[in-house]
C-alpha positions in Angstrom: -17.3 12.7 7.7 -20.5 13.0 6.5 -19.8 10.5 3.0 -23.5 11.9 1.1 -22.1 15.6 1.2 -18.5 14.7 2.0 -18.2 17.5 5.1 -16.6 17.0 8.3 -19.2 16.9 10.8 -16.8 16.2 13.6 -12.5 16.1 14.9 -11.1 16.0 17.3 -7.1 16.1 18.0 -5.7 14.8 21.4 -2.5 13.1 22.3 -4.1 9.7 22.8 -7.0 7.5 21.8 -9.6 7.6 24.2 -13.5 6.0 24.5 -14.7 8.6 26.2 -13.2 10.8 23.9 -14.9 9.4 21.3 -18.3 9.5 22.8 -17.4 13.1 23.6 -16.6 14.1 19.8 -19.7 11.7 18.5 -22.6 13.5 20.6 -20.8 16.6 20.5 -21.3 16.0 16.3 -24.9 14.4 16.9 -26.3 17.3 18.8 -24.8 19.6 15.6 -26.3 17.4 12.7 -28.5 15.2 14.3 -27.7 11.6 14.5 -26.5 9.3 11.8 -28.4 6.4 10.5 -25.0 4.2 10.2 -21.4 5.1 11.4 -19.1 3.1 9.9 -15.3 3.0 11.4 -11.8 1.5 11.4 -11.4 -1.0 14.0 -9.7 0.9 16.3 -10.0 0.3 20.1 -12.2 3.4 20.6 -14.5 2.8 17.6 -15.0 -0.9 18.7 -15.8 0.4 22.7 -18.4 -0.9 24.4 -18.9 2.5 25.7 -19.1 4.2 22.4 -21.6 1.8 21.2 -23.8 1.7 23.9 -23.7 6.2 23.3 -24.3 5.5 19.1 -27.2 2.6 19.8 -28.8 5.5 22.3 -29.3 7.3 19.2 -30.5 4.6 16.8 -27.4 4.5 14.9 -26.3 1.6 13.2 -22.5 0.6 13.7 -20.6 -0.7 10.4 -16.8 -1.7 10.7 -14.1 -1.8 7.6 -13.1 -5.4 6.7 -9.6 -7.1 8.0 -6.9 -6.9 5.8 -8.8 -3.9 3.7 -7.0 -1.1 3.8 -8.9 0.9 1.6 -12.5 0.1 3.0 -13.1 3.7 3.5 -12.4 5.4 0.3 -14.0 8.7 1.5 -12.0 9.3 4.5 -8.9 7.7 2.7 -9.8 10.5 0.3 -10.2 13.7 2.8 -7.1 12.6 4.1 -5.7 12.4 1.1 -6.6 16.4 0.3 -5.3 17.2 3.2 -1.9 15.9 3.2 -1.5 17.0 -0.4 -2.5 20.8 0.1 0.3 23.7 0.4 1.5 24.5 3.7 0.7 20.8 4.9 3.1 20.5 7.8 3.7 16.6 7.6 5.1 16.8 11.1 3.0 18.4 14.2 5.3 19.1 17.1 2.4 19.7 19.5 -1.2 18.7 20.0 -1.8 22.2 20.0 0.1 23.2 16.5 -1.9 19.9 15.1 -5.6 21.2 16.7 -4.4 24.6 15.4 -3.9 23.3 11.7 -7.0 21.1 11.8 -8.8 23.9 13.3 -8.0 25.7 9.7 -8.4 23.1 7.5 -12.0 22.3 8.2 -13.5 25.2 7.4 -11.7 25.8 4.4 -12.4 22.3 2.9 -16.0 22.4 4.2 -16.4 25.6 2.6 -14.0 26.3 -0.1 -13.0 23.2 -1.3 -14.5 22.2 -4.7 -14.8 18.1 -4.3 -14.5 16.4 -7.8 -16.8 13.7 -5.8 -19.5 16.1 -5.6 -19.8 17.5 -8.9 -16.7 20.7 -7.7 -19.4 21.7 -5.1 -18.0 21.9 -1.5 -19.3 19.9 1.0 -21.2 22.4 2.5 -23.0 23.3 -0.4 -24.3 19.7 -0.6 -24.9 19.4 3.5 -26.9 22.1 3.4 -28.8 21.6 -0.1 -27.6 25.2 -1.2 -25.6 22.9 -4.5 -29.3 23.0 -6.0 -28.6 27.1 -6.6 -25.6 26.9 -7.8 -26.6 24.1 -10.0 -28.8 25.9 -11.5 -26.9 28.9 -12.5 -24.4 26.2 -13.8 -27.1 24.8 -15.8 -28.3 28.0 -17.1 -24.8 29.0 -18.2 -23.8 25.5 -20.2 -27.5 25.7 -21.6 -27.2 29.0 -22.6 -23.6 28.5 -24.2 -24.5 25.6 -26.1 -27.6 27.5 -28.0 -25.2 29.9 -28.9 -22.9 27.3 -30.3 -24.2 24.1 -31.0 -21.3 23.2 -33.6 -19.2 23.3 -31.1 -20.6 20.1 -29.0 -21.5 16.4 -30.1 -24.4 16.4 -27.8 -26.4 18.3 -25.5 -24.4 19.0 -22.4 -25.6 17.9 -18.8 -24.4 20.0 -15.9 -23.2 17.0 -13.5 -24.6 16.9 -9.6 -24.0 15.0 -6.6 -24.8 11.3 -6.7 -28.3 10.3 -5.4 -27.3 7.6 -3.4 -23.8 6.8 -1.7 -22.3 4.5 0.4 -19.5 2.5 1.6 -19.6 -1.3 0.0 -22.7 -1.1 -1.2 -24.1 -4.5 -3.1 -23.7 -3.9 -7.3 -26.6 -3.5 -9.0 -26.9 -5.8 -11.9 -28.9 -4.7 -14.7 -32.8 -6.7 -15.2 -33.1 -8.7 -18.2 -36.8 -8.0 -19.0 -38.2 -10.6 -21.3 -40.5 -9.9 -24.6 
């Protein structure tokens, strides 16, 4: 998952956990999208491979691992997973790899396409992937400014139409704010 636009850039579903199955879906993903600037993982056997990291340094990419005993160092994939157990028709149990690839195989689409992410300011993710959010943020814009000319009375303030955050990331150091003296 991309985490700046939210979309799934690559899945795959197999009956085991596999290194060269994770190389397989990461270049497969890289050769789509180009490659990452930092991929960071659970500490599964596959993610900490030598053989996937030799394939992700290939590319430049820098490698970023959650923390022990975090459970919830990924918020954004904690998050897509999250939407997708909770959505109608979610099966909770998958009696075959190929019912499970089949399911996923539907979801991603829909969630990259049609799913409006409260994250991302109810764009979907492909809207902010591909940049097209600017658009539609616009006519959003036009809209709300338009409405509140009409009926100023009816707000405390100008309105601002919200957008994607500038910057994201996953434990990112807090900013504090600077003091600036007289």
């Amino acid at each position: 998952m991309d985490i700046f636009s939210r979309q799934i850039v690559g899945w795959r579903v197999e009956e085991r956990e596999a290194n060269h199955l994770a190389v397989e879906m990461f270049e497969t993903a890289i050769a789509e999208h180009g490659a990452p600037q930092l991929v960071h993982a659970d500490s599964g056997p596959a993610m900490k491979s030598h053989l996937l990291r030799d394939a992700l340094t290939a590319h430049g990419v820098e490698l970023s691992y959650i923390r022990p005993y975090v459970s919830n160092d990924n918020p954004f994939s904690e998050s897509g997973f999250r939407t997708m157990k909770y959505r109608p028709g979610y099966p909770r149990i998958f009696k075959t790899v190929e019912t499970a690839r089949s399911y996923i195989g539907d979801y991603v689409p829909w969630y990259n396409t049609k799913h409006k992410h409260s994250g991302i300011a109810l764009f979907s993710p492909s809207q902010v992937h591909d940049g097209s959010w600017r658009d539609v943020w616009k006519t959003r814009d036009h809209a709300l400014q338009g409405y509140y000319a009409q009926n100023p009375g009816r707000f405390r303030r100008r309105p601002t139409t919200p957008s994607p955050a500038d910057l994201v990331g996953i434990n990112l150091p807090e900013t504090k704010p600077v003091r600036l003296s007289a």
